[in-house]
C-alpha positions as CSV (number, residue, x, y, z in Angstrom):
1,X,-20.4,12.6,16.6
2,X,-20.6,10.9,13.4
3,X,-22.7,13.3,11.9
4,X,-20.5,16.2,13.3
5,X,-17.8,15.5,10.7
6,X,-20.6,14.6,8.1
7,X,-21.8,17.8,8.2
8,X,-17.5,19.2,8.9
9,X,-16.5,17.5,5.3
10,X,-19.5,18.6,3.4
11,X,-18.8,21.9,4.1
12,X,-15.4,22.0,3.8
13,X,-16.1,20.4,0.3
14,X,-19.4,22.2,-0.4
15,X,-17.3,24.6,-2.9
16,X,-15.8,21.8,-4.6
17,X,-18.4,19.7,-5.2
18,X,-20.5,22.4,-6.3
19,X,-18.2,23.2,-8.9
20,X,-17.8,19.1,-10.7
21,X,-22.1,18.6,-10.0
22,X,-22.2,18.5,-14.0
23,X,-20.2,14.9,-14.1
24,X,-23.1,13.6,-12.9
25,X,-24.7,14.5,-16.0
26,X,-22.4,11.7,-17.7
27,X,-23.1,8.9,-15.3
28,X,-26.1,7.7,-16.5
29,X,-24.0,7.5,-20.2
30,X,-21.3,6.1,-18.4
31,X,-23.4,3.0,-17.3
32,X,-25.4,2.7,-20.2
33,X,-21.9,1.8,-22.1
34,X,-20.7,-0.8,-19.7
35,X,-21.8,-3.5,-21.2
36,X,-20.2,-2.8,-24.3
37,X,-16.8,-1.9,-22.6
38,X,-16.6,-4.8,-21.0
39,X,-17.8,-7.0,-24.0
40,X,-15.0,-5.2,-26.3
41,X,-12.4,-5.3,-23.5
42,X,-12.8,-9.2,-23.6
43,X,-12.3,-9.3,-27.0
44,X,-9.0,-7.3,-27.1
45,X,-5.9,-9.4,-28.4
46,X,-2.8,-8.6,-26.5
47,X,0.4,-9.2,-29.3
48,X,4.2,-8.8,-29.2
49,X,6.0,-7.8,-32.1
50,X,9.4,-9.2,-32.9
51,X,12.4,-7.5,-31.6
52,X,10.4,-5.7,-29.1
53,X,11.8,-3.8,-25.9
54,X,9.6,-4.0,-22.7
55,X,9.0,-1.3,-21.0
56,X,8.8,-0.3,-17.2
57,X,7.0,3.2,-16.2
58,X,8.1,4.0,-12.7
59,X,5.7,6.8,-12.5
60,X,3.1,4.1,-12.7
61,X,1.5,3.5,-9.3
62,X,1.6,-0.2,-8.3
63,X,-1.0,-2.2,-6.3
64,X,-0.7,-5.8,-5.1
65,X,-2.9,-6.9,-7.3
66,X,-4.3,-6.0,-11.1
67,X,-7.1,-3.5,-12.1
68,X,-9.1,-4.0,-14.8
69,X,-10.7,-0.7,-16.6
70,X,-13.5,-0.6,-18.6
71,X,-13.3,3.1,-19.1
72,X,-10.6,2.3,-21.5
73,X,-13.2,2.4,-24.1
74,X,-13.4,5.6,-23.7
75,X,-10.1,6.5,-24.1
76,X,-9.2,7.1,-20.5
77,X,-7.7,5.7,-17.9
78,X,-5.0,4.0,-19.0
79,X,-5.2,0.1,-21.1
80,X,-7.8,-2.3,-20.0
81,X,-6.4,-3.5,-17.6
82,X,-3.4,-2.6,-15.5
83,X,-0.9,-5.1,-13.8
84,X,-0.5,-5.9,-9.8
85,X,3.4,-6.4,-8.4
86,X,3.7,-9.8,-8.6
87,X,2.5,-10.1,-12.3
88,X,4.9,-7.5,-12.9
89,X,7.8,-9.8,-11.5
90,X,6.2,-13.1,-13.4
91,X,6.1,-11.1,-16.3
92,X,9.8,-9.6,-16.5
93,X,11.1,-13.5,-16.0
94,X,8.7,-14.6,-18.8
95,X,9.9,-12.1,-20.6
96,X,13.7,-12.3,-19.9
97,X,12.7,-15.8,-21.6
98,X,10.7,-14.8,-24.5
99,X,13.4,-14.3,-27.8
100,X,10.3,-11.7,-29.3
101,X,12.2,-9.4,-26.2
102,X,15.5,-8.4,-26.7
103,X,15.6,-6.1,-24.0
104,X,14.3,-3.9,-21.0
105,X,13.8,0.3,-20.8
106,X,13.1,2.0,-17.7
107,X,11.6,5.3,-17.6
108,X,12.6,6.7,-15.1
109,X,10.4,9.1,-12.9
110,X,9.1,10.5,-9.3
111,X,7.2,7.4,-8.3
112,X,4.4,6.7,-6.4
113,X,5.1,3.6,-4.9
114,X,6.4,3.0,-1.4
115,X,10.0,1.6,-1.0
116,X,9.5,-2.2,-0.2
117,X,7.1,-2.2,-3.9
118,X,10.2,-0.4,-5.9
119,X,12.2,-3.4,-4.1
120,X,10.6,-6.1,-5.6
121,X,10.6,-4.4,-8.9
122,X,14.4,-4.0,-8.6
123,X,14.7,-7.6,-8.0
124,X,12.3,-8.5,-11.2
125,X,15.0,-5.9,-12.8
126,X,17.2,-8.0,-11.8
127,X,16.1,-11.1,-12.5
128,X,15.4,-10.3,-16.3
129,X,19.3,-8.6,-17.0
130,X,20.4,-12.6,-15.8
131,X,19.3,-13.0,-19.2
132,X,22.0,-11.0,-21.0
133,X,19.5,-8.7,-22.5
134,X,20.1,-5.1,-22.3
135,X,18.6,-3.0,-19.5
136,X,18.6,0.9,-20.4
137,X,17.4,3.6,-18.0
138,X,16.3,7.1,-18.7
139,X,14.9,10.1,-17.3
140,X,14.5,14.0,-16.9
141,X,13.8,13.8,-12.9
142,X,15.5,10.6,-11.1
143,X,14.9,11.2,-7.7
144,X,16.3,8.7,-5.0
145,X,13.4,6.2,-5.6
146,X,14.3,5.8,-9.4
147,X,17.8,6.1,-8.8
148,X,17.5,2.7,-6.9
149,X,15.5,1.1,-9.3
150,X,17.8,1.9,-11.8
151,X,20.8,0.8,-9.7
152,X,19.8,-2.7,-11.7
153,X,20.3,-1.3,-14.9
154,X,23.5,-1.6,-17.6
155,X,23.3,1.9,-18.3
156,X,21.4,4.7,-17.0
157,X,20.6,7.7,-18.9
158,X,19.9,11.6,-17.6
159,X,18.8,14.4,-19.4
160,X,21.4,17.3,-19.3
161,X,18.8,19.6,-18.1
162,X,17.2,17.3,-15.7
163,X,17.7,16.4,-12.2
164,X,19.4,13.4,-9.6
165,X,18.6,13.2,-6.1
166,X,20.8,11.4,-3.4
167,X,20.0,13.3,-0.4
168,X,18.4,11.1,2.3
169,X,16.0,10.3,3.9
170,X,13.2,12.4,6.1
171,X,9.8,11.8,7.6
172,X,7.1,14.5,7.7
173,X,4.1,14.1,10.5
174,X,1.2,16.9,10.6
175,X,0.0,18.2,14.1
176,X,-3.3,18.8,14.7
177,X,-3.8,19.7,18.5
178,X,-3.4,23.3,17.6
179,X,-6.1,23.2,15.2
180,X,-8.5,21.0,18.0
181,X,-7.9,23.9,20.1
182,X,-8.8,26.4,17.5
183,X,-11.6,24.9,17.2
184,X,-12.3,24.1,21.1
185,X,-12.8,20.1,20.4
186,X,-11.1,18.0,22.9
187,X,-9.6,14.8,22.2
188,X,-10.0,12.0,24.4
189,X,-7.8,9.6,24.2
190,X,-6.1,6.3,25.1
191,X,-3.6,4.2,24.4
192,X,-0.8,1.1,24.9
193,X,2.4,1.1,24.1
194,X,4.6,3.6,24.5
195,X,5.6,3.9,21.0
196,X,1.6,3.9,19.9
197,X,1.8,6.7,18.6
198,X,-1.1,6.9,16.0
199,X,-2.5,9.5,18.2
200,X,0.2,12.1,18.5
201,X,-0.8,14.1,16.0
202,X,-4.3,15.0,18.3
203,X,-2.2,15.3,22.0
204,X,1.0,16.9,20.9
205,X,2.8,19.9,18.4
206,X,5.9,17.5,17.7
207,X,7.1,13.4,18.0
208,X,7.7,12.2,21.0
209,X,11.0,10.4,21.8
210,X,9.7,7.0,21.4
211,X,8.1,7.8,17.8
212,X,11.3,9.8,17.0
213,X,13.4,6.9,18.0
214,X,11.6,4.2,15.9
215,X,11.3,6.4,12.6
216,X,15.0,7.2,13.1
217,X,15.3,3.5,13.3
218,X,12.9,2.1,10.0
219,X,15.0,5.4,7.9
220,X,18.2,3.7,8.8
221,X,17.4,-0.1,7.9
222,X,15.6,2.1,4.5
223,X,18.8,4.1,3.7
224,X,21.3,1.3,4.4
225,X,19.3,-0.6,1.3
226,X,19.1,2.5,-0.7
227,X,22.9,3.1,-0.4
228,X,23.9,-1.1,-1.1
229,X,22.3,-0.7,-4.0
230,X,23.0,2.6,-5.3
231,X,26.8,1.7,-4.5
232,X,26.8,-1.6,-6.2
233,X,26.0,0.3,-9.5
234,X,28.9,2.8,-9.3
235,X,31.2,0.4,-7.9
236,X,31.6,2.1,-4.4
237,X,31.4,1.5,-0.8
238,X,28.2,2.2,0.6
239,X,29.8,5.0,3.2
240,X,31.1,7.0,0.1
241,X,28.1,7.0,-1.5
242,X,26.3,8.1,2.2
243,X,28.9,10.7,2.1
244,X,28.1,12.1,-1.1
245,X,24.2,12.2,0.3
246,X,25.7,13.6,3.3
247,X,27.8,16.8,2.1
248,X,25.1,17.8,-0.8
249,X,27.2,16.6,-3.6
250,X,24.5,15.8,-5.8
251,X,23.0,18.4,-7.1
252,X,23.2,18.1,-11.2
253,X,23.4,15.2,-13.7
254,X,26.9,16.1,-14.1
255,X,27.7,15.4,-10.5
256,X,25.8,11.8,-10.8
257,X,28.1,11.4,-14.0
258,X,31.3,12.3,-12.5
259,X,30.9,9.8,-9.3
260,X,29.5,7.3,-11.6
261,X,25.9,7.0,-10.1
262,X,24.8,7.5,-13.7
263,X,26.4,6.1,-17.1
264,X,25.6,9.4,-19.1
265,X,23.9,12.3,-19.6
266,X,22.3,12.6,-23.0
267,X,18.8,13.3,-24.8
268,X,16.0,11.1,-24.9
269,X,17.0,10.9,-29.2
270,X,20.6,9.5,-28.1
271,X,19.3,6.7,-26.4
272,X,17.1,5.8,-28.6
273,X,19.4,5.8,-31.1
274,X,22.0,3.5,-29.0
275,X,19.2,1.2,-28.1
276,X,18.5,0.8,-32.5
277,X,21.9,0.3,-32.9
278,X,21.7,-2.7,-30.5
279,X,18.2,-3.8,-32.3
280,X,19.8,-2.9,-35.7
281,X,16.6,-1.1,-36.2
282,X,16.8,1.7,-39.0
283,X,17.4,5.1,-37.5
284,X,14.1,6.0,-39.5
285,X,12.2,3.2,-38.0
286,X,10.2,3.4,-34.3
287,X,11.3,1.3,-32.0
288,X,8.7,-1.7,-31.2
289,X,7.8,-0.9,-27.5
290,X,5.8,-3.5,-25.3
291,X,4.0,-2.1,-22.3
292,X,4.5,-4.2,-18.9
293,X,1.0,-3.9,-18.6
294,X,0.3,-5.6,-21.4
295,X,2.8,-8.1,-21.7
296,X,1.4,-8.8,-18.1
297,X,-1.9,-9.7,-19.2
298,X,-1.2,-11.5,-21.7
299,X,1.2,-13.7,-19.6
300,X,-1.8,-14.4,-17.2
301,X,-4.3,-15.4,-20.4
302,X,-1.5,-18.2,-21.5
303,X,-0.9,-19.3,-17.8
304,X,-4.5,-19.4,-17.4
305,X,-5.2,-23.1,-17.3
306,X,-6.9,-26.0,-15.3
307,X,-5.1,-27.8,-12.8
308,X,-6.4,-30.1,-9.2
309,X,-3.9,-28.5,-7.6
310,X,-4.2,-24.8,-6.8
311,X,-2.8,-22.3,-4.2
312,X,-4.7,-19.2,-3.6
313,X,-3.4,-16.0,-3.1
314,X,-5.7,-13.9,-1.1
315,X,-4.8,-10.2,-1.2
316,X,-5.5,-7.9,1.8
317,X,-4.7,-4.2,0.8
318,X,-6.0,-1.1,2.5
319,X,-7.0,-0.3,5.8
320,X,-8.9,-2.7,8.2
321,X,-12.7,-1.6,8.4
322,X,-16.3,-3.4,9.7
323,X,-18.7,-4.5,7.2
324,X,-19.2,-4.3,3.6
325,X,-16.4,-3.0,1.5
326,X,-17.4,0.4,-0.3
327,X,-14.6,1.3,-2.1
328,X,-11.2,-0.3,-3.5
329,X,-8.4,-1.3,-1.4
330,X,-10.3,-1.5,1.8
331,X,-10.1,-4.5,3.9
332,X,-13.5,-5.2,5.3
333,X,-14.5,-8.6,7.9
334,X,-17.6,-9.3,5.4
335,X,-16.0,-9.2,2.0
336,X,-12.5,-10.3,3.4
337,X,-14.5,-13.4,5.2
338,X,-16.1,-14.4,1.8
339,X,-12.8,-14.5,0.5
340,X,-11.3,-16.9,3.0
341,X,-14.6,-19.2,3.0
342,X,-14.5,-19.6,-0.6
343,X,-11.0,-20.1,-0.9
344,X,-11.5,-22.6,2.4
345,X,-14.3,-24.6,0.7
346,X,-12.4,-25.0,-2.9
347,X,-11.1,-28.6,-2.6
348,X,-8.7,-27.8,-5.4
349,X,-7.1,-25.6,-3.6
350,X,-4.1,-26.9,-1.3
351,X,-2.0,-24.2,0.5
352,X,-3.1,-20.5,0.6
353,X,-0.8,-17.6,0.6
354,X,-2.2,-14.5,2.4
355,X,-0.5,-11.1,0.7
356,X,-0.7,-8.4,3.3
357,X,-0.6,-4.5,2.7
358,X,-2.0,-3.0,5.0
359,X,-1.8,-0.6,8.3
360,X,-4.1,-1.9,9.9
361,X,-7.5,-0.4,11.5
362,X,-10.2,-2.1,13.5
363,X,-9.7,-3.9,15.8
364,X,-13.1,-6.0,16.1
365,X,-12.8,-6.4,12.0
366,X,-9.1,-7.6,12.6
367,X,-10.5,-10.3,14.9
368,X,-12.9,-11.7,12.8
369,X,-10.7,-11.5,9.6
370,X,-8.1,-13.7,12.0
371,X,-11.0,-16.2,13.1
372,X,-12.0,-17.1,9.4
373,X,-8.3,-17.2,9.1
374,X,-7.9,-19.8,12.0
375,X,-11.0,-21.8,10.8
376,X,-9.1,-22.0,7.1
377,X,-5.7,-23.0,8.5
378,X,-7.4,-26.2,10.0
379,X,-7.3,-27.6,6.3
380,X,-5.0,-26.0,4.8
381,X,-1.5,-24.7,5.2
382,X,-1.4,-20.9,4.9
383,X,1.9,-18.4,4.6
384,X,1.9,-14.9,4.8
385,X,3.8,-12.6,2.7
386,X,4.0,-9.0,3.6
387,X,4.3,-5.9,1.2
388,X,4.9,-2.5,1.9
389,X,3.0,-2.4,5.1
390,X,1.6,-5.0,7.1
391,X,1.3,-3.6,10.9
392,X,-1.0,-3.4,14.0
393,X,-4.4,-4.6,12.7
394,X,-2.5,-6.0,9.3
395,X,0.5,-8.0,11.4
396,X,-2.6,-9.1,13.7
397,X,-4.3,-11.1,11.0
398,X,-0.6,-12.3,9.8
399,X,0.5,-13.8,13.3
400,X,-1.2,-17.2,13.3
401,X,0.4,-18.3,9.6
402,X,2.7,-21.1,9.3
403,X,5.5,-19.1,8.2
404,X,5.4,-15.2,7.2
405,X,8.0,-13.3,4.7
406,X,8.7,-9.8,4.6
407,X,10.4,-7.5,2.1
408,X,13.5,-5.9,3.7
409,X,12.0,-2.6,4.0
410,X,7.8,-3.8,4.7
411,X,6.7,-1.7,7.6
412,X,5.8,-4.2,10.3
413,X,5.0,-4.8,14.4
414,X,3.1,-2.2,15.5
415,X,1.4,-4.4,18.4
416,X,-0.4,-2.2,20.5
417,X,-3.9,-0.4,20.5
418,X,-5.3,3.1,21.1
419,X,-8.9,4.8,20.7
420,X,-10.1,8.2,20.5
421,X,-13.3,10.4,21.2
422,X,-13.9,14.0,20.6
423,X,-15.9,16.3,22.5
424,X,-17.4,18.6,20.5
425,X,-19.5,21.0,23.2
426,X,-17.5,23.8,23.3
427,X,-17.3,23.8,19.4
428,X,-21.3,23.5,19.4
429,X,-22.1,26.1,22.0
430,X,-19.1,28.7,21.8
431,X,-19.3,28.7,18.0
432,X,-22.4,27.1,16.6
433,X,-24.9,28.6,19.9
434,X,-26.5,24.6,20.1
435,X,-26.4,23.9,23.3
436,X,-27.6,20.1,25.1
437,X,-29.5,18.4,27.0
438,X,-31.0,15.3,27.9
439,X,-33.0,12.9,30.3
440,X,-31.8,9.1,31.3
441,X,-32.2,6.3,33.8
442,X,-29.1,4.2,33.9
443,X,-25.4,6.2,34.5
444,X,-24.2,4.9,31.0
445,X,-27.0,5.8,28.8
446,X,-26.2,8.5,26.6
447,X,-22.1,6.4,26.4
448,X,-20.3,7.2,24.1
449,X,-21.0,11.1,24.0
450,X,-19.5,13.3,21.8
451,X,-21.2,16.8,23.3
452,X,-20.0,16.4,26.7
453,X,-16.8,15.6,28.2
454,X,-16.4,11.7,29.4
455,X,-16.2,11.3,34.0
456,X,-13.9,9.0,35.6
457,X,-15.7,6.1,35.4
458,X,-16.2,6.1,31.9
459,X,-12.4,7.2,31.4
460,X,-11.4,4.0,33.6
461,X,-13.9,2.1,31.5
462,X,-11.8,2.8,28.1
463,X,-8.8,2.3,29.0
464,X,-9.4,-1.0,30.4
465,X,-11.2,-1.6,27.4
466,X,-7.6,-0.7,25.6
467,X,-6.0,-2.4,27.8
468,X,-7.9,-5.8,27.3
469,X,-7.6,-5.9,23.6
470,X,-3.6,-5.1,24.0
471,X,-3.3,-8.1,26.4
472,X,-5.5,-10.0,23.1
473,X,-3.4,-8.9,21.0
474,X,0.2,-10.2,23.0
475,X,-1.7,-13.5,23.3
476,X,-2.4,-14.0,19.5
477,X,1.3,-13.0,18.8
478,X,2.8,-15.2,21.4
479,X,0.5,-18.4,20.7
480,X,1.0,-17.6,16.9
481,X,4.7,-17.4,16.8
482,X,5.8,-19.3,19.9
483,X,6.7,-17.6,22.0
484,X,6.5,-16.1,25.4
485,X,4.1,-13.2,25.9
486,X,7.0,-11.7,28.0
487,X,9.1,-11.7,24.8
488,X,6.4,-10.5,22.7
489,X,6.0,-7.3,25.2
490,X,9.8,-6.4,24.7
491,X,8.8,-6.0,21.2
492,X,5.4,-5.4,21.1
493,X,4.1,-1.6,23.0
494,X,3.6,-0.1,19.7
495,X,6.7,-0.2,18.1
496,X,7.3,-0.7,14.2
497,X,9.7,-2.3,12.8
498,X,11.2,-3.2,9.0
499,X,11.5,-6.4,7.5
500,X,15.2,-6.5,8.3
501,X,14.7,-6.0,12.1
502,X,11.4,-8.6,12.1
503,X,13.6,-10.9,11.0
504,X,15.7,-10.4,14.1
505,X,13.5,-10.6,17.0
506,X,11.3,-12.9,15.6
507,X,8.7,-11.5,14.5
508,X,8.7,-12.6,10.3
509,X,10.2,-15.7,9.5
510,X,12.8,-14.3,6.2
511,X,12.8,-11.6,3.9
512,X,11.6,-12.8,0.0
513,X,9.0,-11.5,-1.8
514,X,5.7,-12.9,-2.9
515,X,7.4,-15.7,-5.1
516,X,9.1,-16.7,-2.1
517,X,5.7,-17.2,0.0
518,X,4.0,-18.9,-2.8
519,X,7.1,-21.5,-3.3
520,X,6.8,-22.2,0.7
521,X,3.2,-22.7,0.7
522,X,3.7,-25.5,-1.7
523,X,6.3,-27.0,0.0
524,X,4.1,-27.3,3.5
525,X,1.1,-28.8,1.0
526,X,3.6,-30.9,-0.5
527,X,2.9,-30.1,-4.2
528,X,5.3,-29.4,-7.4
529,X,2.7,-28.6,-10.1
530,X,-0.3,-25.8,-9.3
531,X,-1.9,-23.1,-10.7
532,X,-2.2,-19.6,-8.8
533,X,-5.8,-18.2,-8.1
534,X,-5.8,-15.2,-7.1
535,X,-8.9,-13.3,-4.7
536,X,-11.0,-11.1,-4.5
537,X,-11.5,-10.4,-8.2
538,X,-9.5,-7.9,-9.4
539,X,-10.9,-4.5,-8.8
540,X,-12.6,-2.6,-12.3
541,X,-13.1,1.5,-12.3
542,X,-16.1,1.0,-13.6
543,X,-17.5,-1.1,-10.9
544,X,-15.8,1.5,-8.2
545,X,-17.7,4.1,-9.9
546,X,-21.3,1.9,-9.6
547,X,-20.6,1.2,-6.0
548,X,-20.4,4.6,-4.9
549,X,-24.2,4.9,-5.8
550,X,-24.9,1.6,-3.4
551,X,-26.1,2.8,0.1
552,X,-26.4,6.6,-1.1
553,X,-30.0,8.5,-1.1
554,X,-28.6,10.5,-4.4
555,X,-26.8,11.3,-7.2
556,X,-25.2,14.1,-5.8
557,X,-24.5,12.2,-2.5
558,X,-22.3,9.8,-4.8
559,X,-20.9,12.3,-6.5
560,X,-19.8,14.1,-3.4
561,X,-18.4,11.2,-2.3
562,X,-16.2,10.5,-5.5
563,X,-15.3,13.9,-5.1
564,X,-13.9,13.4,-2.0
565,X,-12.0,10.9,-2.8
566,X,-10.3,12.4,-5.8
567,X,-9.4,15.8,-3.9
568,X,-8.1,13.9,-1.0
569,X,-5.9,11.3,-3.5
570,X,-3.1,10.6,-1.8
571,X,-2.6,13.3,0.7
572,X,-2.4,11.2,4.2
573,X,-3.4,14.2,6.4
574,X,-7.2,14.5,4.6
575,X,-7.3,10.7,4.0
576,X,-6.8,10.7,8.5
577,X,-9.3,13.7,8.9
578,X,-11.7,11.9,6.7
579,X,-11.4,8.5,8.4
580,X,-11.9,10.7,12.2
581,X,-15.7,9.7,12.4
582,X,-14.8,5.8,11.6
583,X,-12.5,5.9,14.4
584,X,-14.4,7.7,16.9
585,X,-15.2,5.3,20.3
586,X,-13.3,2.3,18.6
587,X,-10.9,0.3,19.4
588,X,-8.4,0.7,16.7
589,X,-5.0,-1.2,15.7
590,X,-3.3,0.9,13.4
591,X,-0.2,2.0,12.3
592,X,1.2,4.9,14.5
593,X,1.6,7.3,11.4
594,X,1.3,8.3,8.3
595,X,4.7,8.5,7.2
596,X,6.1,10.1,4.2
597,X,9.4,9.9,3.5
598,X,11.2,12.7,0.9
């Protein structure tokens, strides 16, 4: 089965990869200047000028933690290296601090980020305007993501010509049982929960109740934050500003001008000019500009110093998988459990803070990541802090923590299990003319079997296999949060949850952000002075790049993979058709969908 959709995604991306096969001319360049990137990348000075402004890039993509890029010496890619949320925050209160910054700009864009990351930088927002300095935002295209980010600015700033959106919320899921049928593959599937839902998209054309219900549910605890916010910037009540979403009212700069969601409508030249004026920079003069990236690093090179007492952050992002990791943002139970036994073995290092985002994925990989987890809470205190998602498989490997904090809007719960098989022998023999057979000498031989159709023992003999790692799961919850596996059922089959309603039926502890989990982890080891250590080390393009070549026969097998990756990006319904052969025969706890909310 596995090589089924092999041989379905190189031919579906035959064309493609045919077309890029001369960038692998360049790799063997690429690596021959590594060295030397790297070499001048850790020579590079990072300074602030006086009267500087800092600037925040919302069409920047945020991950938990920092990249470095060693590409940058060729001009691509970005700086050197490129700043994870919670440097972000640390860096916006250093700088709110640091008399070289006299103020904040936000450019404001269609962002990448989900909502729970554009909440924490709204707080860091925040955080730096206690300081009395100035906090301008501007854009051409605010849509409802920027608009709340910029809710925690003095002034914000739209071009005439551009655009403001304040229309809602909605959630788009792709159906693929249409498409199985198409192309005569049958799923097979199983599941627990009635709200586990992760395999709609194979059984049905449209949500079923329970998923309908629950998304209904996570848009309403999303909206009510977008609306709080948005209203507390035009001095409004949240219901008139759901009512302007509500009736369309939005639909020009103007509009957002008149019902004071913005502060004015002016060119990018005008608010330069105002934001001289409050420099007293000569209108001839630039404007000294200080990436966040930048300032970022260079925050982490001063706080960089030696100390007995240490808390480790680990950083889990990307779906659960078994074995080695092969690519960035992947949580794997071999690298993840080097992680936690290094971090376990470092005397220096007294509480640990476990930074989740992730929905989840295997289930056996979830179980060991949680063992090395237990082993490692036998010494030391650990707290979990949750980011945009941290459900099924990634709330599994959260439950056993001494205390867990979630944003607001973190995706979360998701307690339940499903697994999936395809049979592929009408595809083979109606359309491809291969046709199968074999010889064996026990019933369960040739199980699992992709060319054939599964009997009823073998039916009964996955689900109870679901079934069992279900009832696991309950048990971890219940023993980990205390509570009866009764209570854990009324919220467990499946269902997700937000931060907000987590906190309610006790399934996070509070809401706070990363901060927040790194202060409680020092309280429970009893500590007031530490330094922050962060693993694994930080990912570098460079390195992603080199790895791709590790466990492929060729050049060209690399470079289809990379290209792959790069046509799929960010669009969830290739990402899910890609990770089909992964999931095929496994048990799998993993969020219930790929949401995307416009």
């Amino acid at each position: 089965m596995k090589q089924f959709f092999k041989m379905f995604f190189a031919s579906l991306l035959g064309v493609i990869v045919a077309s890029v096969i001369a960038i692998g001319l360049f790799i063997g360049a690429i690596i021959g200047l590594a060295s030397s990137a790297v070499s001048s990348k850790s020579e590079e000075k990072v300074s602030v000028k006086e009267n500087s402004v800092l600037q925040l890039d919302l069409s920047e993509s945020f991950h938990e933690q920092g990249e470095e890029n060693s590409f940058s010496f060729m001009g691509r890619g970005g700086g050197a290296s490129e700043a994870g949320v919670y440097e972000i925050a640390n860096a916006m209160q250093a700088a709110s601090k640091d008399d070289k910054i006299k103020g904040l700009f936000i450019k404001l864009a269609p962002s990448p980020n989900s909502f729970a990351t554009l909440q924490q930088i709204r707080d860091a927002v925040l955080v730096f305007k206690k300081s009395g300095k100035f906090v301008y935002a501007y854009g051409e295209s605010v849509t409802q993501g920027a608009l709340y980010v910029s809710s925690a600015a003095d002034s914000v700033f739209v071009n005439p010509a551009g655009d403001v959106e304040l229309k809602g919320l909605a959630s788009s899921l792709s159906f693929f049982k249409n498409t199985l049928a198409k192309l005569e593959v049958e799923p097979q599937i199983f599941y627990a929960g009635k709200f586990k839902s992760a395999t709609e998209p194979f059984r049905e054309e449209k949500m079923s109740e329970p998923n309908r219900q629950q998304i209904a549910a996570i848009q309403s605890d999303i909206w009510n934050e977008m609306i709080v916010a948005v209203a507390q910037h035009a001095k409004m009540e949240p219901e008139a500003i759901n009512a302007l979403a509500q009736s369309g009212a939005i639909q020009f700069p103007a509009d957002a001008l008149n019902y004071k969601l913005i502060d004015g409508v002016k060119y990018w030249d005008e608010v330069e000019t105002m934001m001289k004026g409050k420099l007293k920079v000569k209108a001839e003069k630039d404007l000294s500009f200080a990436s966040l990236n930048d300032y970022a690093i260079k925050k982490e090179d001063e706080d960089n110093k030696s100390d007995d007492n240490r808390i480790a952050v680990i950083f889990a992002e990307g779906q659960i998988s078994d074995g080695e990791a092969t690519d960035d943002y992947q949580i794997t139970d071999v690298s993840m459990a080097k992680s936690i036994r290094t971090v376990r073995n470092n005397d220096k290092i007294k509480a640990v803070v476990l930074r989740i985002n992730s929905p989840g994925g295997s289930a056996r990989a979830s179980e060991i990541i949680l063992r090395e987890l237990q082993l490692l809470h036998k010494q030391k205190p650990i707290v979990v802090s949750m980011g945009d998602v941290a459900a099924s498989g990634g709330y599994y490997i959260a439950c056993a923590a001494d205390s867990i904090f979630a944003m607001p809007t973190t995706i979360t719960g998701s307690i339940g299990v499903f697994s999936m098989m395809f049979n592929t022998q009408k595809l083979m023999t109606n359309k491809l003319g291969i046709t199968f057979d074999e010889v064996k000498n026990a019933p369960f031989a040739d199980f699992p079997n992709g060319t054939r159709a599964m009997n009823v023992a073998e039916v009964a003999m996955m689900q109870r296999s679901v079934d069992s790692i279900y009832a696991l799961f309950k048990r971890r919850v219940a023993n980990g949060r205390k509570m009866s596996e009764a209570d854990v059922d009324s919220i467990a089959q499946g269902r997700v949850w937000t931060g907000i309603a987590a906190k309610r039926n006790g399934l996070v502890d509070d809401l706070g952000n990363l901060d927040r989990a790194i202060k409680s982890a020092a309280s429970l080891a009893k500590i007031k002075d530490y330094e922050i250590r962060t693993y694994p080390e930080k990912v570098d393009k460079l390195k992603t790049l080199l790895k791709m070549f590790k466990g492929n026969s060729s050049a060209q097998d690399a470079l289809a993979k990379a290209v792959v990756k790069e046509v799929a990006g960010e669009n969830k319904d290739l990402i899910m058709l890609k990770n089909l052969s992964k999931m095929n025969g496994q048990n799998m706890m993993l969020l219930p969908f790929e949401m995307k909310m416009k």
